[in-house]
C-alpha positions in Angstrom: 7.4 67.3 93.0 8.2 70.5 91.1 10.3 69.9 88.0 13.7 71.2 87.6 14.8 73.8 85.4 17.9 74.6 84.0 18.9 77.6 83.2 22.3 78.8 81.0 22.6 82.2 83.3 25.9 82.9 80.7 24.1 83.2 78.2 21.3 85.9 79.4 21.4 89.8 79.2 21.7 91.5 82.6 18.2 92.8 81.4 16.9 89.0 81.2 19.1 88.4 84.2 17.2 91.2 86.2 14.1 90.2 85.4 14.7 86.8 86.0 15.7 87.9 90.0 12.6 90.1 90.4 10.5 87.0 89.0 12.2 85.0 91.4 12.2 87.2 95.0 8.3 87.6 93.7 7.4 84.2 93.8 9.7 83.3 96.6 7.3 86.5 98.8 4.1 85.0 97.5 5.0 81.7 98.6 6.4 83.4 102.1 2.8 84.7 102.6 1.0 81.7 101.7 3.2 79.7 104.1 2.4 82.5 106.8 -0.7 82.0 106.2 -1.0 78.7 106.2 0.8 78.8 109.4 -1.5 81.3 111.0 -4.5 79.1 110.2 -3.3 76.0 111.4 -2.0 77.6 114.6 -6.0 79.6 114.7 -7.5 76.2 114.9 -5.4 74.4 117.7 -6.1 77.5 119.7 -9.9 77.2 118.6 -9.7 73.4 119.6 -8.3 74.3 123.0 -11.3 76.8 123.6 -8.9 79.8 122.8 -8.8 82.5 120.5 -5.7 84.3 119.5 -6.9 87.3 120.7 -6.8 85.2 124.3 -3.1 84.0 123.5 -1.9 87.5 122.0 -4.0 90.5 123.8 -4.7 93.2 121.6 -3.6 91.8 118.3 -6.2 89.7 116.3 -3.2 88.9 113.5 0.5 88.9 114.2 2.5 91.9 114.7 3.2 93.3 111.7 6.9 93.0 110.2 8.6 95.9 111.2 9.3 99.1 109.1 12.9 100.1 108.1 13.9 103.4 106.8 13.9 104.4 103.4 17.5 106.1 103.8 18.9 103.1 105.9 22.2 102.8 104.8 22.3 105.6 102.9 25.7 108.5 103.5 25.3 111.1 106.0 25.9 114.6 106.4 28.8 115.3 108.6 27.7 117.4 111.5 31.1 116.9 114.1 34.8 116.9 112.9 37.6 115.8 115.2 41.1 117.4 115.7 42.6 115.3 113.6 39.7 115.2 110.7 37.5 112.6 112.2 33.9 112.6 111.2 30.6 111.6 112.9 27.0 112.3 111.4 25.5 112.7 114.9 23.7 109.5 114.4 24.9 106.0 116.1 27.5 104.9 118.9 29.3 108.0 119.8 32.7 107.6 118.3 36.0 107.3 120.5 37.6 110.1 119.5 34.6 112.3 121.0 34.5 110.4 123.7 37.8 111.1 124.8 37.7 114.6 124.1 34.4 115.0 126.3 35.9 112.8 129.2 38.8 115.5 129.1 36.3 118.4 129.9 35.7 119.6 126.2 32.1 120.4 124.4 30.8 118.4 121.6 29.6 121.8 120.7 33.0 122.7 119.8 33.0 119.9 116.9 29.8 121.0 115.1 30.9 121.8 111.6 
């Protein structure tokens, strides 16, 4: 079993503290992988001992589908591009806010709320 460490996190830097966390989320994706991995093959060889292939259980893909991508701005502020009457703001982006809902269901353009 792994040995226990102790650590006084009061008395680190927020440099040592930092570096610390990146030393940490690396290990903890190294180990992710090698348990995918290990996964993978285990789960390569009880198809094999069935006579199957994992191109036979998953057409077209000879590895798992690969984790999928997220934007680089996800979450990032965006430019207004519609104000309301009564200063509401939408980027364009999303679940069309109430406001411009209601104002389309009474016969208006969104047109009219492009800044």
């Amino acid at each position: 079993m792994a040995e226990k460490f102790e650590f006084d996190l009061e008395a680190l830097s927020v440099a040592e503290l930092t570096a610390l966390r990146d030393a940490a989320e690396a290990k903890r994706l190294e180990k992710l992988d090698e348990a995918k991995n290990a996964v993978l093959a285990e789960a390569k060889e009880k198809l094999a001992q069935l006579g199957l292939s994992f191109e036979n259980v998953w057409p077209g893909r000879s590895t798992p589908a690969p984790e999928r991508r997220h934007r680089k701005d996800a979450g990032a502020q965006l430019a207004v591009k519609f104000r309301g009457p009564n200063g509401e703001e939408w980027s364009g982006r999303g679940r069309l806010p109430r406001w411009l809902h209601a104002m389309e269901a009474e016969g208006r353009n969104r047109e009219e709320f492009r800044i």
